[in-house]
C-alpha positions as CSV (number, residue, x, y, z in Angstrom):
1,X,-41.6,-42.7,5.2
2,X,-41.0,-46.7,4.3
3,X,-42.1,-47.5,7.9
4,X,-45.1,-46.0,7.0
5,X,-46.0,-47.3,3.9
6,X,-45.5,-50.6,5.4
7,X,-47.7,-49.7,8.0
8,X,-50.3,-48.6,5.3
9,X,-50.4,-51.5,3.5
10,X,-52.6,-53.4,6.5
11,X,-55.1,-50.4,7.1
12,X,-55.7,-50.3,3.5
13,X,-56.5,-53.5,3.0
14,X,-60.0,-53.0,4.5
15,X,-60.4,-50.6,1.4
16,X,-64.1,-50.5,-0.9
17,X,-64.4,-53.6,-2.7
18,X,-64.9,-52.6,-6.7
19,X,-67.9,-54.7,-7.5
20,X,-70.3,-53.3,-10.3
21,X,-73.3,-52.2,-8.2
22,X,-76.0,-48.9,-8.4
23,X,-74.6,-45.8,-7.5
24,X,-76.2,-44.0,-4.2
25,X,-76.9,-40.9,-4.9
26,X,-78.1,-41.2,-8.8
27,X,-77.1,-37.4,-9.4
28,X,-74.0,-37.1,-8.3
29,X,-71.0,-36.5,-10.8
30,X,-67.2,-38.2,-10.8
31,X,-65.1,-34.9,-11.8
32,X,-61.2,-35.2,-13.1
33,X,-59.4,-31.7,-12.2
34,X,-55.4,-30.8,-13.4
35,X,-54.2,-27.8,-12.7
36,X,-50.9,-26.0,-13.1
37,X,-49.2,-23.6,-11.1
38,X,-46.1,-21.4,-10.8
39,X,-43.5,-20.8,-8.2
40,X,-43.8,-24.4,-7.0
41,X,-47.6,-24.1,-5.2
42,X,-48.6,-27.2,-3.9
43,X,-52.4,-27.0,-4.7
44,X,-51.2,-28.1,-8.1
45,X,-49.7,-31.4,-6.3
46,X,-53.1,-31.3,-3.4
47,X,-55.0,-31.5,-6.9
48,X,-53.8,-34.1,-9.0
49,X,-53.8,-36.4,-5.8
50,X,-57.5,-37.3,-5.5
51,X,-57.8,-37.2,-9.6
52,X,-55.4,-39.8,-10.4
53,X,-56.5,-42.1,-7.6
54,X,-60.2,-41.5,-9.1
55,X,-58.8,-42.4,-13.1
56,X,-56.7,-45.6,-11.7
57,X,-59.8,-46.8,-10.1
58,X,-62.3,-46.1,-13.0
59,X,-59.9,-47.5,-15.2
60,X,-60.7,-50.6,-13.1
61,X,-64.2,-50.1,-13.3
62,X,-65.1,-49.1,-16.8
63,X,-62.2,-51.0,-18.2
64,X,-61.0,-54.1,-16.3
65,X,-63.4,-55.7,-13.8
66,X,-66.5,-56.3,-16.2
67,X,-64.3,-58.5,-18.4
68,X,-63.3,-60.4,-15.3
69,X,-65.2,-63.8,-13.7
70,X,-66.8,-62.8,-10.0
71,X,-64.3,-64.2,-7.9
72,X,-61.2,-62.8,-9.7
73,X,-63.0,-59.6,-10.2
74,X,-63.4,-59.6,-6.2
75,X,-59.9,-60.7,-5.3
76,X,-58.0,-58.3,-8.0
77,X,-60.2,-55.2,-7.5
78,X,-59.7,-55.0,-3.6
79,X,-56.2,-55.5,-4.7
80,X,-56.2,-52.7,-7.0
81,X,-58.3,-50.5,-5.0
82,X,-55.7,-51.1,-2.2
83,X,-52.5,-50.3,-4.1
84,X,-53.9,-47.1,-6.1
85,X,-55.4,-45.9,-3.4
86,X,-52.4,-46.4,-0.8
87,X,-50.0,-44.8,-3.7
88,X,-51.8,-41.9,-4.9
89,X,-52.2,-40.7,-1.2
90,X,-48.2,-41.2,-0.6
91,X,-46.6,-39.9,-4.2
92,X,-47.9,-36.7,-3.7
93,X,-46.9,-36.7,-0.3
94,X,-43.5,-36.9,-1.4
95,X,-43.9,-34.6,-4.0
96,X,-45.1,-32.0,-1.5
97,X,-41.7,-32.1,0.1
98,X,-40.3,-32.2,-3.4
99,X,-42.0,-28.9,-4.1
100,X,-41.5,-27.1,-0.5
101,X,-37.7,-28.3,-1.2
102,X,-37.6,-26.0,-4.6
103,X,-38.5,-23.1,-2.3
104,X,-36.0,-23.2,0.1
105,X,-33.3,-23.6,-2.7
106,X,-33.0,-27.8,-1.4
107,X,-32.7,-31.0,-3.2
108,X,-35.4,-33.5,-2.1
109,X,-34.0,-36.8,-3.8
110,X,-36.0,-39.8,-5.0
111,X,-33.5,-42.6,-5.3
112,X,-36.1,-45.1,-6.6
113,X,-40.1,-44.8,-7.1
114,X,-40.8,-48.6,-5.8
115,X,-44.6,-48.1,-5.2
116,X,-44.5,-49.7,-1.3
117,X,-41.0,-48.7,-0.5
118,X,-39.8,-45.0,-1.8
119,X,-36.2,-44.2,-0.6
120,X,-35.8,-40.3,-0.9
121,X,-32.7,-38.0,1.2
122,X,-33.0,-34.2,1.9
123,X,-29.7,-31.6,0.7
124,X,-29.8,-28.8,1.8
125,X,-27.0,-25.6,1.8
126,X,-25.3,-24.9,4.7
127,X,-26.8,-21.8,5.1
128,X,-30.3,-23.6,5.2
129,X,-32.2,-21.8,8.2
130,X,-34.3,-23.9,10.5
131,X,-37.4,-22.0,8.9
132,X,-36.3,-23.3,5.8
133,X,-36.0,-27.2,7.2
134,X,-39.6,-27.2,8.6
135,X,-41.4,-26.4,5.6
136,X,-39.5,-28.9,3.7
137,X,-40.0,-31.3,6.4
138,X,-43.9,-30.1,6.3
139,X,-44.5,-30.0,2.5
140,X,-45.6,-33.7,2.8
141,X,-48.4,-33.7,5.2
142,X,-49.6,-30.3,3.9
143,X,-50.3,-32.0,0.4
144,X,-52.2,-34.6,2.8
145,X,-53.6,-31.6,4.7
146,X,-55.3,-30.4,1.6
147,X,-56.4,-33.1,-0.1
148,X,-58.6,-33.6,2.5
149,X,-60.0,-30.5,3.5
150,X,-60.9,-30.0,-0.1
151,X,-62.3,-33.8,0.2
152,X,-64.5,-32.4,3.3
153,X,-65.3,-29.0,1.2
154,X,-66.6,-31.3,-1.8
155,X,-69.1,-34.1,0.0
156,X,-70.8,-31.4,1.8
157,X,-70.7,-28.9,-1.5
158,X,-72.3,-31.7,-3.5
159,X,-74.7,-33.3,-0.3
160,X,-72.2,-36.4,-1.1
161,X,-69.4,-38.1,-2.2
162,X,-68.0,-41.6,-3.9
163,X,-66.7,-44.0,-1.7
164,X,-63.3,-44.5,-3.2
165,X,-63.3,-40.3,-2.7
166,X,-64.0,-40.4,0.9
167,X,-61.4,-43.7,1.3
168,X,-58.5,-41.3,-0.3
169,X,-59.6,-38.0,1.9
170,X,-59.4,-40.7,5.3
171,X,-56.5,-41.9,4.6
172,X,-54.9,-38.5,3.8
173,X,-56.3,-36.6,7.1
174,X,-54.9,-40.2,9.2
175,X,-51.5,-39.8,7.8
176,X,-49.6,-37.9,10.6
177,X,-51.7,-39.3,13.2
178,X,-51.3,-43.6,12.2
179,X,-47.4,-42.2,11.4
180,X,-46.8,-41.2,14.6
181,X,-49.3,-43.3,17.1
182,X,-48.0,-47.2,15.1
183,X,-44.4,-45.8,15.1
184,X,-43.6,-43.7,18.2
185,X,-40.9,-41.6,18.5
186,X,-38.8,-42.1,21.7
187,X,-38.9,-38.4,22.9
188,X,-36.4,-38.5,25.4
189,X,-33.6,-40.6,23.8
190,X,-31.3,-38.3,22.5
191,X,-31.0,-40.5,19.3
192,X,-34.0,-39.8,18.4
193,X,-33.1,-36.4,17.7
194,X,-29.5,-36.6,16.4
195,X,-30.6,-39.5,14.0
196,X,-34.1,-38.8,13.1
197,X,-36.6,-41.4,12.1
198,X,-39.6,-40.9,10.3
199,X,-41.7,-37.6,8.8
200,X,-43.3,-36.7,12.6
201,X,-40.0,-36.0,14.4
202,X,-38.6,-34.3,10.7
203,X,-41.3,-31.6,11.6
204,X,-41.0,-30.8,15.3
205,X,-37.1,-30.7,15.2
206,X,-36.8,-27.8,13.4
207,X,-39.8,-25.8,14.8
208,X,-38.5,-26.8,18.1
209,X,-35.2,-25.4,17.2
210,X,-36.6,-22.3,15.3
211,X,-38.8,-21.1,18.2
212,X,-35.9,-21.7,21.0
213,X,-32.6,-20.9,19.5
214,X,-31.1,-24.2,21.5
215,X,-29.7,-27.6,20.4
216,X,-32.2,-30.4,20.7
217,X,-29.3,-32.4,23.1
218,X,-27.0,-31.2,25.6
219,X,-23.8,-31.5,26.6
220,X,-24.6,-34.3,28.9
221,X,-26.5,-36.1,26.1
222,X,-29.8,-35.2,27.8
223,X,-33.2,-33.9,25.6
224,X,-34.3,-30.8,26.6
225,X,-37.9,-31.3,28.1
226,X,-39.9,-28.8,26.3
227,X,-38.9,-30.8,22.7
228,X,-40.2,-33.6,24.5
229,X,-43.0,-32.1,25.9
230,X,-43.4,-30.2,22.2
231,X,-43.8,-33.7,20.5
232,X,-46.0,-35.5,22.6
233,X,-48.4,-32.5,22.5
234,X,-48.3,-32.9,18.5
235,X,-49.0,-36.6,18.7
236,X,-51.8,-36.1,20.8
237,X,-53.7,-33.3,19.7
238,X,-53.3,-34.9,16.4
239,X,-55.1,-38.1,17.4
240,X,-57.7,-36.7,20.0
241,X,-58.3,-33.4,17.6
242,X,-58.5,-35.4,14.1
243,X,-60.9,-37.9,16.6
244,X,-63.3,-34.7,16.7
245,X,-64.2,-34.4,13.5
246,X,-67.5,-36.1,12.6
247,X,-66.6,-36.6,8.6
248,X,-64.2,-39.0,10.2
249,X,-67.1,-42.0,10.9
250,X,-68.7,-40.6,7.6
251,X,-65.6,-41.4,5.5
252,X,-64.8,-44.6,7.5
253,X,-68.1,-46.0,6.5
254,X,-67.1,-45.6,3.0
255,X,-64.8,-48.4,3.2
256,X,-67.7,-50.9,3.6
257,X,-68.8,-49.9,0.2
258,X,-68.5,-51.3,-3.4
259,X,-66.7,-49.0,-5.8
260,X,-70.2,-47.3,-7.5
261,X,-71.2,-46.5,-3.9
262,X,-71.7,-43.4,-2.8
263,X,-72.8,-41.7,0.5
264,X,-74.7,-39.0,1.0
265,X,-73.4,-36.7,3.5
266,X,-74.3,-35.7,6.8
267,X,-76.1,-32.7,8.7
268,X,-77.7,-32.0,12.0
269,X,-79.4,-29.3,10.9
270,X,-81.0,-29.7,7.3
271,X,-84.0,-27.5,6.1
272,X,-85.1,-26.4,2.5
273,X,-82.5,-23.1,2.8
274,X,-80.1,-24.0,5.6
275,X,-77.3,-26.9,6.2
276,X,-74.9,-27.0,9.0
277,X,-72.6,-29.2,10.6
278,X,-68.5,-29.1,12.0
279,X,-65.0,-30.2,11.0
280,X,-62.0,-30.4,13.2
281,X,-58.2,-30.4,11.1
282,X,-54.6,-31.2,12.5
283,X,-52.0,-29.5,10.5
284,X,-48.3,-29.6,10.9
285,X,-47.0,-26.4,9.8
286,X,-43.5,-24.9,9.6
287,X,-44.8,-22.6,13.1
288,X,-45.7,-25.8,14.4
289,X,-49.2,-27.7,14.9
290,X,-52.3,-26.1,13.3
291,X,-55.6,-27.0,15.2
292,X,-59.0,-26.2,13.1
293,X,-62.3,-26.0,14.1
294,X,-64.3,-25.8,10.8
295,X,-68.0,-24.9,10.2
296,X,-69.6,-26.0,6.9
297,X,-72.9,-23.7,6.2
298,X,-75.5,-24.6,3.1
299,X,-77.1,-21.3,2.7
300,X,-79.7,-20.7,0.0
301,X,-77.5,-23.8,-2.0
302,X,-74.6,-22.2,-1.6
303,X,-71.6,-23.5,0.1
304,X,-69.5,-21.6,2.8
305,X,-66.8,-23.1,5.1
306,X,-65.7,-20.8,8.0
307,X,-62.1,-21.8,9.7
308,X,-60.5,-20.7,12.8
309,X,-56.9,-21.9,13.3
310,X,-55.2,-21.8,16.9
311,X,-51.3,-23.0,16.0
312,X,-48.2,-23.6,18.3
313,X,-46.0,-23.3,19.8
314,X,-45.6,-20.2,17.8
315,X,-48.2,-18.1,17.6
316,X,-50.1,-19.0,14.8
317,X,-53.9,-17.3,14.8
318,X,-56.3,-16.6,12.2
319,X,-59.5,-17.2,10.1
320,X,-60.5,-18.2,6.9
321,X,-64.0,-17.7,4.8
322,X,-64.5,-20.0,1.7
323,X,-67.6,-20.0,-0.8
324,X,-66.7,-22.0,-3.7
325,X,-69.6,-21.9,-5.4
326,X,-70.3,-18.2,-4.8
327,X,-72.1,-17.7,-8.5
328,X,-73.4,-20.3,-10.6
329,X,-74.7,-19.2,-13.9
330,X,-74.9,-20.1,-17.7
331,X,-71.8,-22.4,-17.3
332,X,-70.0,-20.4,-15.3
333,X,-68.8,-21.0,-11.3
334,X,-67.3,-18.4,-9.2
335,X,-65.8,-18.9,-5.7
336,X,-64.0,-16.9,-3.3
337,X,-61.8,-17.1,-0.1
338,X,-60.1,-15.1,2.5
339,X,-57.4,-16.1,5.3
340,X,-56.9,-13.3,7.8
341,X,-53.7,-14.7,10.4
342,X,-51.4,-13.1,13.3
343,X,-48.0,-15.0,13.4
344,X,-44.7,-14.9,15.1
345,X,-41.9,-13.7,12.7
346,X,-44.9,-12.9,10.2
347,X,-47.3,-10.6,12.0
348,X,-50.7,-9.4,10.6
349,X,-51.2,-11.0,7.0
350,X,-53.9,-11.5,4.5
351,X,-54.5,-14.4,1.7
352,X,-57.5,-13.6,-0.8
353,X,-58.6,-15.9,-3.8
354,X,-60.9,-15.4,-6.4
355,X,-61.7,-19.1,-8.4
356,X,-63.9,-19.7,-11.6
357,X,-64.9,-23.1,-13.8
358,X,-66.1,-22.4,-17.1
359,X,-67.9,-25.2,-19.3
360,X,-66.4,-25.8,-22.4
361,X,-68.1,-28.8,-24.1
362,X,-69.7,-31.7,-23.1
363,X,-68.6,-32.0,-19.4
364,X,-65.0,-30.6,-20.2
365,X,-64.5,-27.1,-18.5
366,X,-61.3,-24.9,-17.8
367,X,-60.2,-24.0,-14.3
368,X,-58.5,-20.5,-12.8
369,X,-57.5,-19.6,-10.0
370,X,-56.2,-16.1,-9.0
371,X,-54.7,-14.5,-5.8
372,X,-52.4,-12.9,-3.6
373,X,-51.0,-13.3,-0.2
374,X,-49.2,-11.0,2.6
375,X,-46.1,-12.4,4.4
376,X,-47.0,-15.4,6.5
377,X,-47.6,-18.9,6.5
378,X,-51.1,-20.6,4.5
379,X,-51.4,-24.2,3.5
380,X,-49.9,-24.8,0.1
381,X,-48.9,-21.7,-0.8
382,X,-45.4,-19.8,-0.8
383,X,-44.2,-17.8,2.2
384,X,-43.4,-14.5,0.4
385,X,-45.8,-11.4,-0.5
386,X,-46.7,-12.8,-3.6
387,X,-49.6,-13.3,-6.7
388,X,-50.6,-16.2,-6.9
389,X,-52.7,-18.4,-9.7
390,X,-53.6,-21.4,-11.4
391,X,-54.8,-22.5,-14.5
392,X,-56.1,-26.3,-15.8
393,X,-58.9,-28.5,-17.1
394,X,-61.7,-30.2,-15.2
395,X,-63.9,-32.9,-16.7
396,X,-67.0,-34.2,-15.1
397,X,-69.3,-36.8,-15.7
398,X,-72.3,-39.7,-14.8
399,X,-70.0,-41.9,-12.8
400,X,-72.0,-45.4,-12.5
401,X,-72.1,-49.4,-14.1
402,X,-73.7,-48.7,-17.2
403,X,-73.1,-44.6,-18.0
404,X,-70.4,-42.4,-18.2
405,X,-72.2,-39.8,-20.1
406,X,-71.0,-36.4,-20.2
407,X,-72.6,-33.3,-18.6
408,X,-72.4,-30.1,-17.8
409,X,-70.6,-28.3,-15.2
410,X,-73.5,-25.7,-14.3
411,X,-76.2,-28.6,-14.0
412,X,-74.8,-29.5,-10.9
């Protein structure tokens, strides 16, 4: 984890500059969402991500950078946009092993919160299961997982996004893959496995052990060959699949922007009544890598993302339908989703979701969220049959050089 925040500090540094210039797409809103919810579920973590790094950069904005001379104003906001940008993708990073460690009855420890280098350790009981150490070891890039597949879900639900938004998403789908690619693991030195380094090889130990049943090393000090073949797989489908995805050059683009920049986003096919275009997402999961080939549809102005997951080396199948804004009506938003999987250990499960936004007052609005889930694995939530929900405030607004007026959630 401090290997790669080192690491992160040089990518970043090509980040949007936050220079007061015209917004692109004149219509488009800045929204603020916090959301709390039980039993530990880490949308709640997935959804303050992206909202603080949007406050600490408006703060900048709106409140520091016009009261600044041009050439400080360029030197300090790249700064800024650098730092609060790099730390509000890795925070909740941590804090998704944080949460993933409250459900396996596990301590995850922050012995400081230095902003560049966080030291954390892991304790768990000795009766820990090896189930139980990859979703702790997972909880991290699953909070990265989500930020940006809602990222994704959002620029192509509102035709666009803000730089600074599509900067954050990048960063958080590259995680895994910069992690693992700048900092390889040495796959067939034992020592890699009896002293593990880094979040990667955290996540495809215990999966590895979990679908086996045998050590990592054997009595001869030799790594068995399908752990090393098991991680190299991850690395690469994790670069080449990630390298698929077309909203990658989209939100790279963004970082050639000024901070009121936005970009609108991209279709092949576009009419009046119909939008289309693909996503590809690497996930590590607890069952081992997640590979998703995503459709986004724009149907009658209504957003639909379709999802069909292939994981392993457990088997790790399914689909999932999502129409956020299913309904939109006198201040009112409705969405729904479904996840239909077939797992090892789990078997046939089901995930369904009903969401709402309700305007209150002048661009404030409350959020729910309300589900329940089979046995079985899904992004972010628990692994139990359980009900599931959310509740929290949203706030949306103008977001540009000279206006930050207040509107409403149903005039999108």
């Amino acid at each position: 984890m401090t290997r790669a925040s080192t690491m992160l500090c040089a990518l970043l540094a090509a980040s949007p500059a936050l220079a007061a210039e015209p917004p692109a797409l004149e219509s488009l809103e800045r929204e603020y969402k916090l959301v709390f919810a039980p039993n530990y579920d880490l949308h709640m973590v997935a959804a303050a991500s992206p909202t603080l790094n949007r406050m600490t950069q408006d703060l900048y904005l709106y409140g520091i950078g016009p009261h600044l001379p041009p050439v400080l104003d360029n030197v300090l906001g790249t700064t800024w946009a650098v730092f609060f940008t790099y730390t509000t993708m890795l925070f909740p990073h941590e804090f998704g092993h944080w949460t993933r460690a409250q459900q396996v009855d596990s301590q995850f420890i922050f012995h400081n919160f230095m902003p560049l280098l966080p030291y954390t350790t892991v304790e768990m009981p000795d009766d820990a299961s090896h189930a139980d150490s990859a979703l702790l070891s997972a909880g991290g890039f699953e909070v990265n997982g989500l930020v940006a597949r809602q990222t994704q879900l959002d620029f192509y639900e509102n035709g666009g996004a803000w730089s600074d938004e599509l900067a954050h998403g990048l960063l958080n789908e590259l995680f895994f893959p910069i992690y693992a690619v700048v900092f390889p693991a040495k796959a067939e030195e034992a020592v890699t496995w009896t002293e593990t380094r880094g979040d990667p090889v955290h996540v495809v130990l215990p999966v590895y052990e979990r679908h086996t049943g045998r050590p990592p090393v054997d009595a001869d000090g030799a790594v068995d060959p399908e752990l090393t073949r098991l991680y190299r797989e991850a690395v690469l489908f994790s670069v080449l699949w990630t390298a698929l995805d077309p909203g990658l050059i989209q939100q790279g683009m963004s970082f050639t922007d000024s901070g009121f920049d936005a970009r609108e986003a991209w279709m092949p096919v576009r009419t009046e009544r119909l939008g289309w275009t693909w996503g590809t997402q690497f996930n590590p999961s607890p069952l081992g890598y997640e590979l998703y080939l995503l459709q986004y549809l724009l149907v009658d102005q209504r957003t639909f993302e379709v999802a069909v997951k292939y994981g392993r080396p457990m088997k790790n199948n399914g689909i999932r339908v999502s129409a956020p804004d299913l309904l939109e009506t006198a201040g009112v938003r409705l969405g729904a989703e479904v996840e239909v999987w077939d797992q090892d250990v789990y078997g046939l499960g089901v995930s369904a979701t009903a969401s709402a936004e309700v305007s209150i007052h002048g661009g404030l609005g409350a959020v729910g969220q309300l589900g329940y889930k089979t046995d079985g694995y899904v992004m972010g939530r628990g692994i139990d049959r359980t009900p599931f929900g959310a509740l929290g405030l949203s706030y949306r607004f103008q977001h540009g050089p000279r206006t930050a007026a207040a509107s409403d959630p149903a005039d999108k």
